[in-house]
C-alpha positions in Angstrom: 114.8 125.7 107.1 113.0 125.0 104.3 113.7 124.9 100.3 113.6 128.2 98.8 110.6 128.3 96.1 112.8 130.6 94.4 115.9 128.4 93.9 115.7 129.3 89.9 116.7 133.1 91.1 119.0 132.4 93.9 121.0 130.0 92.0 122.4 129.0 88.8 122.1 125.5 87.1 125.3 124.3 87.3 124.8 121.1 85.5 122.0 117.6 84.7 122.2 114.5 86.5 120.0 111.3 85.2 118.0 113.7 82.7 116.9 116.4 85.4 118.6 120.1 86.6 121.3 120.4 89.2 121.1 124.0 90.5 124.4 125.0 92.4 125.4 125.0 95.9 125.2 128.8 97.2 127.1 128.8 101.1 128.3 125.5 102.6 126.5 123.1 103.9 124.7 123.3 101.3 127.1 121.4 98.8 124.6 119.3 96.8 122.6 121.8 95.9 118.7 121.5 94.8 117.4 118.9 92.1 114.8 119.1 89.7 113.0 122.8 88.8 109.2 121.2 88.4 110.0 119.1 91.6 112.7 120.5 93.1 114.7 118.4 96.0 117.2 120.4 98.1 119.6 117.5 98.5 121.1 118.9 101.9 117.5 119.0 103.4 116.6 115.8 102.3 116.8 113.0 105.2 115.5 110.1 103.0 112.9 109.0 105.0 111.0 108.2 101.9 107.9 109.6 102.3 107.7 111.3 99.3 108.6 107.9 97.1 105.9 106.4 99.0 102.9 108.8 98.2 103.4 109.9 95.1 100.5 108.6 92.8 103.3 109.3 89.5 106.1 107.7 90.6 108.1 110.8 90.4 110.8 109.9 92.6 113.4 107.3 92.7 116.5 106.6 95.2 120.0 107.9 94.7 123.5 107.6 96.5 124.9 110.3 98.3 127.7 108.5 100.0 129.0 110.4 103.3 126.4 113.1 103.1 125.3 114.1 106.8 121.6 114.0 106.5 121.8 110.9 104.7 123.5 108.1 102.5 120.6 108.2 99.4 118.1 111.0 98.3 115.2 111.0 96.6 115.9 112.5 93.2 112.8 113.9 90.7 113.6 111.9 87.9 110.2 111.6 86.4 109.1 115.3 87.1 107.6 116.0 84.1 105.4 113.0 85.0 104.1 115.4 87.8 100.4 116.1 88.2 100.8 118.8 91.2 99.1 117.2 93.2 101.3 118.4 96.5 101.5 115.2 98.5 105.3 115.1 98.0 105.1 118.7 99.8 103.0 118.0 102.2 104.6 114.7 103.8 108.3 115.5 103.1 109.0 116.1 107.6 111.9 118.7 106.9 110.2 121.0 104.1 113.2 119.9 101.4 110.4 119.2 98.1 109.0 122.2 96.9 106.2 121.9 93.3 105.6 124.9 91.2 104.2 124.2 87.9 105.0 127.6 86.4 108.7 126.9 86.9 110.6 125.5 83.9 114.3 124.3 83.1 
């Protein structure tokens, strides 16, 4: 299962953490909910293999704990979106489809 591209419809922002958009859980297990709206991160897709950190020419990313999380103890959370030049490598090595990049969408 991938991240739905149209999280901003599905869901409601329920809140910021460290300067970017926290858009709310919908059905269990999805109790972290998506992060970011530029670069979204579905936080209960993510598996932290750290990819995404690693390829991004921007720097977008940066490491975060999730303590007792199933898929994984840290995520990667879009800090610097707005830093974002669209350039899809994020996207296109993330192995469980949990980054999606739209530049139209806006918090």
């Amino acid at each position: 299962m991938a991240i739905d591209p149209q999280f901003q419809e599905s869901r409601e922002q329920v809140g910021e953490e460290n300067g970017v958009a926290v858009w709310g859980p919908v059905d269990e297990p999805e109790e972290l909910g998506i992060r970011g709206t530029h670069v979204a991160v579905d936080y209960d897709l993510c598996i932290a293999d750290g990819a995404c950190l690693e390829d991004c020419p921007v720097d977008v990313f940066e490491w975060v704990d999730t303590p007792g999380h199933p898929e994984s103890e840290r995520k990667a959370e879009p800090t610097h979106e707005a830093q974002c030049i669209d350039c899809m490598l994020c996207v296109d090595v993330c192995p469980v489809d949990a980054i999606d990049v739209d530049a139209g969408r806006t918090a």
